[in-house]
C-alpha positions as CSV (number, residue, x, y, z in Angstrom):
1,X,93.6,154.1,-11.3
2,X,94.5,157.6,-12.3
3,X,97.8,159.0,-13.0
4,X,98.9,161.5,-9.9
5,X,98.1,165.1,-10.6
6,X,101.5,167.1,-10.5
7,X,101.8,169.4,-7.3
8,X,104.4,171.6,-5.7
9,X,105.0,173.2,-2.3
10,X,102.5,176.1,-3.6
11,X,99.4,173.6,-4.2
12,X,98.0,172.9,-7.5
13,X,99.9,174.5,-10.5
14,X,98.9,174.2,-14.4
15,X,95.5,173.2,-16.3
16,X,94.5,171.6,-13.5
17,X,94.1,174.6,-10.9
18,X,91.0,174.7,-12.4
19,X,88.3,172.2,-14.0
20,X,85.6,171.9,-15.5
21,X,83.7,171.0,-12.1
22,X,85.7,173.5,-9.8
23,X,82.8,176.0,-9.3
24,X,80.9,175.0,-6.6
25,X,78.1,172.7,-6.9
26,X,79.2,171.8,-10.3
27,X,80.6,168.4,-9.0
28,X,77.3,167.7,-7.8
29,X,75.8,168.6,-11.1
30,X,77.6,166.5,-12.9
31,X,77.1,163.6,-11.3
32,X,73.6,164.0,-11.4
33,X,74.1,164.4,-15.1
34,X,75.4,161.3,-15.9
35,X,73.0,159.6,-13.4
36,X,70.3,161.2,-16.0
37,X,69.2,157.9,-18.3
38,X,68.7,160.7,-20.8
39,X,72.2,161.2,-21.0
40,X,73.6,157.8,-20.0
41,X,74.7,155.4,-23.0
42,X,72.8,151.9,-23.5
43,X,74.1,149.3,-21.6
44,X,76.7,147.4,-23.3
45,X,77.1,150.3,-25.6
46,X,79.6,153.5,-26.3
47,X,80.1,156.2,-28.5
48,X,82.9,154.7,-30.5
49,X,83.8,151.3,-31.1
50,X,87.4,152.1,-30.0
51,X,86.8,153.8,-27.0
52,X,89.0,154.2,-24.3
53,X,86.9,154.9,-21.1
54,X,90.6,153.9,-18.5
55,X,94.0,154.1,-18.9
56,X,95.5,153.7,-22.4
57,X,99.4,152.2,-22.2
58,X,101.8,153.5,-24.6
59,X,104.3,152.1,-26.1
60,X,106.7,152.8,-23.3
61,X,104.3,151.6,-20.7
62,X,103.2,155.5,-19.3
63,X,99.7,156.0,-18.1
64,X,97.3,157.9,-19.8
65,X,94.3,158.5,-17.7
66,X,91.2,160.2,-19.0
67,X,91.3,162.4,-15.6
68,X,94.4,163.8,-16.9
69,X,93.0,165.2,-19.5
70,X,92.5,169.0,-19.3
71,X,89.4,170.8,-18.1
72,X,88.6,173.2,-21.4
73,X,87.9,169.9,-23.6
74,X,91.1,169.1,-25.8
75,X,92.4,165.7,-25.7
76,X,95.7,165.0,-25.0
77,X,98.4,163.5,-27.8
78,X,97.9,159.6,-27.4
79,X,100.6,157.6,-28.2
80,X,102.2,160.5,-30.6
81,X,98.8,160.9,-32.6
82,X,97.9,164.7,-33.2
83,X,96.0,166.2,-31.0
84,X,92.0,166.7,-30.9
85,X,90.2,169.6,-31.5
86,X,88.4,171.2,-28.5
87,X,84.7,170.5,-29.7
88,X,84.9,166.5,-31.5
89,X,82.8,164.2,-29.7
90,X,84.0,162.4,-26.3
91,X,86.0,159.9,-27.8
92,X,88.8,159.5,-29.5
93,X,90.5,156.5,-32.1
94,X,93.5,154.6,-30.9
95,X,94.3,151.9,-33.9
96,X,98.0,151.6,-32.0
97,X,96.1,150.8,-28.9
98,X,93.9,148.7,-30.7
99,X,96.2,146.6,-32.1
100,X,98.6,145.7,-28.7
101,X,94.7,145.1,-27.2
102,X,94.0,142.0,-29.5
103,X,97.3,140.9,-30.6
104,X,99.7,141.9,-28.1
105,X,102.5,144.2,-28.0
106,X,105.3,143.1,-30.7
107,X,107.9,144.7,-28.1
108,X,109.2,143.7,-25.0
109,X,107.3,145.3,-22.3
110,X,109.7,148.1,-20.3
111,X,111.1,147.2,-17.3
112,X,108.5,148.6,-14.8
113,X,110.5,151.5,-12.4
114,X,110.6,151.3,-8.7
115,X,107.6,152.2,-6.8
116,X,107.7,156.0,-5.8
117,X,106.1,156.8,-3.0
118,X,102.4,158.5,-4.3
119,X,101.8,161.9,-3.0
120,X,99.3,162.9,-0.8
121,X,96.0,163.2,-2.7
122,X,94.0,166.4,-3.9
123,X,91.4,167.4,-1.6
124,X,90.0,168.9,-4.6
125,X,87.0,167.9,-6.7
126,X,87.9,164.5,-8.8
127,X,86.5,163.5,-12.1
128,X,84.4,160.3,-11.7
129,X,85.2,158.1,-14.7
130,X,82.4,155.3,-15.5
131,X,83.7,152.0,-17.1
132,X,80.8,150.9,-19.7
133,X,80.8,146.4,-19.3
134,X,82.3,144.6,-22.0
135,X,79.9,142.3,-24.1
136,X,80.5,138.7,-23.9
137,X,82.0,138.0,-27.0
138,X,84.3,140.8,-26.9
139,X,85.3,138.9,-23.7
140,X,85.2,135.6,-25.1
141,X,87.5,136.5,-27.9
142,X,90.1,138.5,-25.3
143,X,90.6,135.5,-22.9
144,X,91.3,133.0,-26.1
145,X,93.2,135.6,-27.7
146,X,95.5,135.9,-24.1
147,X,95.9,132.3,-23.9
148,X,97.5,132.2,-27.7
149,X,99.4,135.2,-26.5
150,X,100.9,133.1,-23.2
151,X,101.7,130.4,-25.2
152,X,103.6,132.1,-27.9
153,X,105.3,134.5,-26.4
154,X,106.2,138.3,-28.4
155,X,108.5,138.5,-31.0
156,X,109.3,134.8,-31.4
157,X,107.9,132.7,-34.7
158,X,109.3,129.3,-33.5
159,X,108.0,126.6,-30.8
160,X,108.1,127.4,-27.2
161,X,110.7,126.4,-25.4
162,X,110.6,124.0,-22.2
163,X,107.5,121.3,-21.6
164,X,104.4,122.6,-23.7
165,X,101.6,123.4,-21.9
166,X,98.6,120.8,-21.0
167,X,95.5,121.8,-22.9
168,X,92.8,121.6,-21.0
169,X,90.8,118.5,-22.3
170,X,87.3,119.5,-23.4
171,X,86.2,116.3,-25.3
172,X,83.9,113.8,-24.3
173,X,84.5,110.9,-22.0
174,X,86.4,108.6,-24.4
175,X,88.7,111.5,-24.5
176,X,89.2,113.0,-21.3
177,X,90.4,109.1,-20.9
178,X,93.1,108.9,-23.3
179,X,94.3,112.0,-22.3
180,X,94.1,110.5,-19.2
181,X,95.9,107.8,-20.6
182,X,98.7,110.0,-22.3
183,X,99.4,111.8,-19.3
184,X,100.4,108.7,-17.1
185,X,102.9,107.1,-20.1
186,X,106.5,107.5,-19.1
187,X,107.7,109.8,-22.4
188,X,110.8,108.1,-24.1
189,X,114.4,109.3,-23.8
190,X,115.3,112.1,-25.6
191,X,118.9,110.4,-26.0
192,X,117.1,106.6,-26.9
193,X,115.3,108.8,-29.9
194,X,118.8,110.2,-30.8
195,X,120.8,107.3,-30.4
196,X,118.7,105.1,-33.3
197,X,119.0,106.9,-36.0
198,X,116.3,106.0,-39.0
199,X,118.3,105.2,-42.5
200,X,116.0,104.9,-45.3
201,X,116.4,102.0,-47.1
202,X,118.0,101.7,-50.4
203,X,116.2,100.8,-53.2
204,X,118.1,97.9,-55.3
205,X,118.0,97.2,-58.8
206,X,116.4,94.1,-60.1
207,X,119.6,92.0,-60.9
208,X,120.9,93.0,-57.2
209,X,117.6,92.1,-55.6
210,X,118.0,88.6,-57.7
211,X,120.9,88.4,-56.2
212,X,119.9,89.3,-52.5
213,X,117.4,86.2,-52.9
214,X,119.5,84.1,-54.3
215,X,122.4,84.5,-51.4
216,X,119.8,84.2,-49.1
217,X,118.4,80.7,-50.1
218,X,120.3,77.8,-48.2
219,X,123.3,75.7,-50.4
220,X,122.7,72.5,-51.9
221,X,124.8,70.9,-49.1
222,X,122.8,72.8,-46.5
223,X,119.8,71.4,-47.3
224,X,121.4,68.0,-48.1
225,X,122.7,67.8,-44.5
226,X,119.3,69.2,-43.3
227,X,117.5,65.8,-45.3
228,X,120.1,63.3,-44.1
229,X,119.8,64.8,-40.2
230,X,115.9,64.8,-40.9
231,X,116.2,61.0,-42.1
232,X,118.6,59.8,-39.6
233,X,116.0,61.2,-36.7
234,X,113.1,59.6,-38.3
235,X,115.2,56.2,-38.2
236,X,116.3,56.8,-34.5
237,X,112.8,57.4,-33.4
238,X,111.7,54.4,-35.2
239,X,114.5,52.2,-34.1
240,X,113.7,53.3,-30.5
241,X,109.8,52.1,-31.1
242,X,111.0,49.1,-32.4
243,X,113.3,48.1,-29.4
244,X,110.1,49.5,-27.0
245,X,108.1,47.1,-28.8
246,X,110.7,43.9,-29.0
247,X,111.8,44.5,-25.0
248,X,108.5,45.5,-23.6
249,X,105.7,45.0,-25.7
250,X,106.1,42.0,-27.2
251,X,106.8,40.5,-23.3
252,X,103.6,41.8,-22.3
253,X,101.4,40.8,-25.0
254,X,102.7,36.9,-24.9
255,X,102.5,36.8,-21.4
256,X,99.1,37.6,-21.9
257,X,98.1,34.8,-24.4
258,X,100.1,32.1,-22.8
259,X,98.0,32.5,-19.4
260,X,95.3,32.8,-21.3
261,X,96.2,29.3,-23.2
262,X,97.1,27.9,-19.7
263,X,93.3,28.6,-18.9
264,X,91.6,27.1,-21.8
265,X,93.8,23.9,-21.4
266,X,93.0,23.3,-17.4
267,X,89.3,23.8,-18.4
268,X,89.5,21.1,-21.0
269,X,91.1,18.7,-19.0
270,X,88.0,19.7,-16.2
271,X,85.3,18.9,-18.9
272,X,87.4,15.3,-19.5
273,X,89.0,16.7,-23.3
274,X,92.6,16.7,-24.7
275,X,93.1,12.8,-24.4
276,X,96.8,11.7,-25.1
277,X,97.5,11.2,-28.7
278,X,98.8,13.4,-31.8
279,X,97.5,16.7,-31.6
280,X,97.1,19.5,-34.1
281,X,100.0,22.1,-34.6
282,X,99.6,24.9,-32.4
283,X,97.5,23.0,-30.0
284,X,98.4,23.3,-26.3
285,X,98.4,19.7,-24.3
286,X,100.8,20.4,-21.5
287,X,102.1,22.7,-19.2
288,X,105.9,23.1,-17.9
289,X,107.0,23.7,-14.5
290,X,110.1,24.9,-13.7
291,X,110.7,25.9,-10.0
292,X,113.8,27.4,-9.7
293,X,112.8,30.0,-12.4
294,X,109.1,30.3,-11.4
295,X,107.9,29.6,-15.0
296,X,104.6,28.2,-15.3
297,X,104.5,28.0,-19.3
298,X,101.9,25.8,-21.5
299,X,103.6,23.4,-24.7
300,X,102.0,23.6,-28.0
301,X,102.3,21.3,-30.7
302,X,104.6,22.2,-33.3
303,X,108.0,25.0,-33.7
304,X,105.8,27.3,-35.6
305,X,107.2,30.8,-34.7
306,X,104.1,33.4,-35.1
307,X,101.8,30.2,-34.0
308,X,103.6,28.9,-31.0
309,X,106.9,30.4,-30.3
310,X,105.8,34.3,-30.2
311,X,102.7,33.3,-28.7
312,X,104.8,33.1,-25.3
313,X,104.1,28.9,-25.6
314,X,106.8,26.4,-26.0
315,X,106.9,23.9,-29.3
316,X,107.1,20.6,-29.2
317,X,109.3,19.1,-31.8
318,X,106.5,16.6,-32.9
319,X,106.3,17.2,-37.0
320,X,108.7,15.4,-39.6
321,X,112.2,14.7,-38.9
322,X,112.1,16.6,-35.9
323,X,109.6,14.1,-34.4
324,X,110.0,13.3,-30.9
325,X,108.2,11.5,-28.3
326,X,105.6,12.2,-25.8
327,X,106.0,12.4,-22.1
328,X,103.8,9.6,-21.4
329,X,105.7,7.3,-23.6
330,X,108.2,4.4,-21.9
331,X,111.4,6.0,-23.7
332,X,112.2,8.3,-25.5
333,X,113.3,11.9,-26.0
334,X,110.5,14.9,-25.0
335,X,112.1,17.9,-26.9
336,X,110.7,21.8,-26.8
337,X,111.4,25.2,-27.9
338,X,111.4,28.5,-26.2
339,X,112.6,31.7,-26.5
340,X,115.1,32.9,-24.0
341,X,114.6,36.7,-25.3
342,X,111.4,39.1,-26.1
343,X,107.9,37.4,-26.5
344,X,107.4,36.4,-22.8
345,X,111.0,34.5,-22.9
346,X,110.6,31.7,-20.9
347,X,113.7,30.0,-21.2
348,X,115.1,33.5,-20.1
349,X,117.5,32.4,-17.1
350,X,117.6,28.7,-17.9
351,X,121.4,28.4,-18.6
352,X,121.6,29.0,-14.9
353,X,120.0,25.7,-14.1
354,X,122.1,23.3,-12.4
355,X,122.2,19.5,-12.0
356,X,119.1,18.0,-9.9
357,X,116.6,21.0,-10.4
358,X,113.8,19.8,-10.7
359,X,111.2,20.5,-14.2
360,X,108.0,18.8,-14.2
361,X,105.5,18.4,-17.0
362,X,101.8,18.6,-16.2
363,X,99.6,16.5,-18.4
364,X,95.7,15.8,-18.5
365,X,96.4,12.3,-16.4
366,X,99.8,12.9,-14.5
367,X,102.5,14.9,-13.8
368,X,105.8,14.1,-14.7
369,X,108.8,14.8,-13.0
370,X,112.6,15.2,-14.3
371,X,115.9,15.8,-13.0
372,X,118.6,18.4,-15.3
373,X,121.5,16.2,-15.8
374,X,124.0,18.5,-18.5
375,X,124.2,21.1,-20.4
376,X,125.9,22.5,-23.7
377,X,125.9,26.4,-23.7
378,X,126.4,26.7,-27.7
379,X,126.2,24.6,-30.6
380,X,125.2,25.0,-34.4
381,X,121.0,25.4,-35.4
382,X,121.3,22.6,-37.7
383,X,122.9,20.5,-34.9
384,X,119.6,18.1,-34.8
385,X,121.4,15.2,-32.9
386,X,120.5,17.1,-29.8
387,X,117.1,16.0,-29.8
388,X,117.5,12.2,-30.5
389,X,116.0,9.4,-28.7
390,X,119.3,9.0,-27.1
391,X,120.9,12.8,-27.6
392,X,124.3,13.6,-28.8
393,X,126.5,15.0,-26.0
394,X,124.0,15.1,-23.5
395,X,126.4,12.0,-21.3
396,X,123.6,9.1,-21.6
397,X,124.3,5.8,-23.5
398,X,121.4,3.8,-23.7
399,X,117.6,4.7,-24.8
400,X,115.4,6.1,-21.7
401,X,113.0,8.8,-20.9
402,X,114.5,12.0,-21.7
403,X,114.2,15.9,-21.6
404,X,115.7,18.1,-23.8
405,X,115.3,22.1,-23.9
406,X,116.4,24.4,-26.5
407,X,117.0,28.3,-27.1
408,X,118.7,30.4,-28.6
409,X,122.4,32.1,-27.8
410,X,123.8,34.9,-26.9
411,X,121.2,36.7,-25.6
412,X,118.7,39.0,-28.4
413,X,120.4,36.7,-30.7
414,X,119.6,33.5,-32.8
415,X,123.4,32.3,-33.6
416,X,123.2,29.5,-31.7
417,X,122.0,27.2,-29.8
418,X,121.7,26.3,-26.3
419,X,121.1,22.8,-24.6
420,X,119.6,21.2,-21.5
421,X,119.2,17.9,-20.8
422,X,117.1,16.0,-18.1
423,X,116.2,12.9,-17.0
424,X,112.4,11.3,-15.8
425,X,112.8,10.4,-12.1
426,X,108.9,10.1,-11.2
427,X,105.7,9.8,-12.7
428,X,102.2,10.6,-10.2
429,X,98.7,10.4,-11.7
430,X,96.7,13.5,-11.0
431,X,94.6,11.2,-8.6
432,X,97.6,11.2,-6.3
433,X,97.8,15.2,-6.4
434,X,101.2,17.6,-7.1
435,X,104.4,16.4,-7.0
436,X,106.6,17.3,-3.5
437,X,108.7,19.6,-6.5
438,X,105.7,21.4,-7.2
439,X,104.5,21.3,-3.6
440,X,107.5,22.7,-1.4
């Protein structure tokens, strides 16, 4: 647009009363003129590199419009530069203008005064004013030039204020996705940042670092107390396995070989074998029934602990002055062993027999049958009158056919000793079948 043309009540006043195209016809001409390609410029070309085909701003932000300009040929002053001769060529050099072009105006720009209503438009002939196109790279180097303009604004050296603008993200695809990436993370508190301040650290000396290290090792009675709690785990967790094993295991593992024993002695007395006479320590030649306890246990010859007793077996006392006799004999005293704890305890529960229970012994030939008569809940190990023909304490006065049981007392100890006696009340041979004590 073109500045307005100054008018009054009396019509056009000044230089521009009249122009260079107010004779008639010269409008016409001069169009024609420049429509001549003999006169026209290249395109994408001017006269000068710096010129100024529109409206120039100054400094103050006034209009300066080519139409303005008067009729006889002189230029006006541009932006306070002297004014051109009437005759220089058709363009004129604006390093001011220049300048604000590609690097902005270093001043505020003026506040821009209301809009005044325009008025009403010469009828006369008008000046046609042709723009010439900008190359591309002129155009290029504007719009990256206005976006470093927009995001630094004039007169200030210092980072922008407020949010920073997105770049626009002109990578490849790996990069258009982190920036996607970086635009949907929740930025951190301001106040967070603020309120964890970073302290360098200080650097110590050699005897302090020495020092540092040596504070931080553990005392002497740390790690003392740390060995001893170490050691007095390890001996609880054994202590626990070993209980496991004497409560538990050792049960299971007995019970095991003593019905296995039981097994191998019924099939020898099938096949005719294990004939009444002495037999070899830890042979088994009988098996104990005891009713009231449901024990079905075989007897081994001999005391022998690892042989016999923690087998799950009971031991005949048949070896040295422990001898005693056999249940097939006419009197006489049939001891045995058990344990009454661990290792398949058979003689677990047998201080709660009482007087006329019935415990049978099963041989190859017969099955014999006694009656408990008395007990003796404790006496000494080395108490061996116990298991005489005719026993110590156990009430009978004269030689018979006897039983006698021992274990040890209190319970998961070996202190002492306890006793039961019994007494033979029947003999049956195998041909006559069980017992009524093993039959009921």
């Amino acid at each position: 647009m073109t500045a307005p043309r100054p008018e009054d009540d009396t019509g056009l006043q000044g230089p521009y009363e009249q122009g260079a195209y107010g004779a008639d016809g010269a409008f016409v001409a001069a169009v024609e003129g420049l429509a001549d390609p003999l006169n026209d410029p290249l395109p994408e070309q001017h006269t000068s590199p710096w010129f100024r085909s529109d409206t120039a701003q100054d400094d103050t932000g006034t209009g300066v419009s080519q139409d303005s300009a008067p009729v006889d040929g002189a230029r006006p002053q541009a932006y306070g530069g002297p004014e051109q001769p009437q005759g220089a060529p058709d363009e004129w050099y604006d390093p001011e203008g220049y300048q604000r072009d590609w690097y902005g105006s270093q001043q505020a720009p003026a506040p821009v005064p209301a809009a005044v209503p325009a008025p009403a438009p010469d009828p006369g002939p008008r000046r046609v004013t042709v723009t010439p196109p900008v190359p591309d790279e002129t155009l290029g180097l504007r719009t990256a030039d206005t976006r470093r303009i927009v995001a630094e604004p004039h007169g200030r050296s210092g980072p922008p204020e407020g949010p920073a603008p997105t770049e626009p993200v002109t990578g490849g695809r790996a990069e258009r996705r982190r920036a996607a990436k970086g635009r949907g993370r929740r930025p951190a508190p301001a106040s967070a940042a603020a309120a964890t301040p970073v302290t360098p650290a200080a650097l110590l000396s050699r005897m302090e670092a020495r020092r540092a290290a040596k504070a931080a090792k553990d005392s002497p009675a740390v790690v003392a107390s740390r060995v001893v709690g170490e050691v007095f785990i390890s001996l609880g967790v054994l202590m626990l396995l070993f209980v496991t094993y004497q409560l538990w295991w050792t049960n299971v593992r007995a019970e095991q070989i003593a019905g296995r024993e039981t097994d191998k002695i019924q099939e020898e007395w099938a096949k005719g074998a294990g004939k009444p006479g002495v037999f070899a320590p830890g042979q088994g030649f009988a098996i104990m029934h005891i009713p009231k306890l449901d024990v079905v246990v075989p007897i081994a010859e001999g005391i022998n602990k690892e042989k016999v007793l923690d087998r799950g077996m009971l031991g005949h006392y048949g070896e040295g002055k422990l001898k005693t006799a056999m249940p097939e004999d006419k009197q006489g005293n049939f001891a045995v062993a058990g344990h009454r704890n661990t290792h398949g305890e058979p003689f677990r529960y047998v201080n709660t027999l009482t007087p006329g229970d019935p415990i049978v012994v099963e041989t190859r030939d017969a099955y014999y049958t006694y009656e408990m008569t008395s007990v003796l809940p404790q006496t000494s190990p080395s108490n061996i009158s116990v298991i005489e023909p005719v026993p110590v304490g156990s009430g009978f006065d004269k030689p018979g056919r006897y039983l006698t049981l021992t274990t040890c007392t209190p319970e998961f100890t070996s202190t002492y000793r306890l006793i039961v006696w019994g007494k033979m009340v029947d003999e049956r041979p195998r041909s006559e079948g069980k017992p009524k004590a093993l039959v009921g």
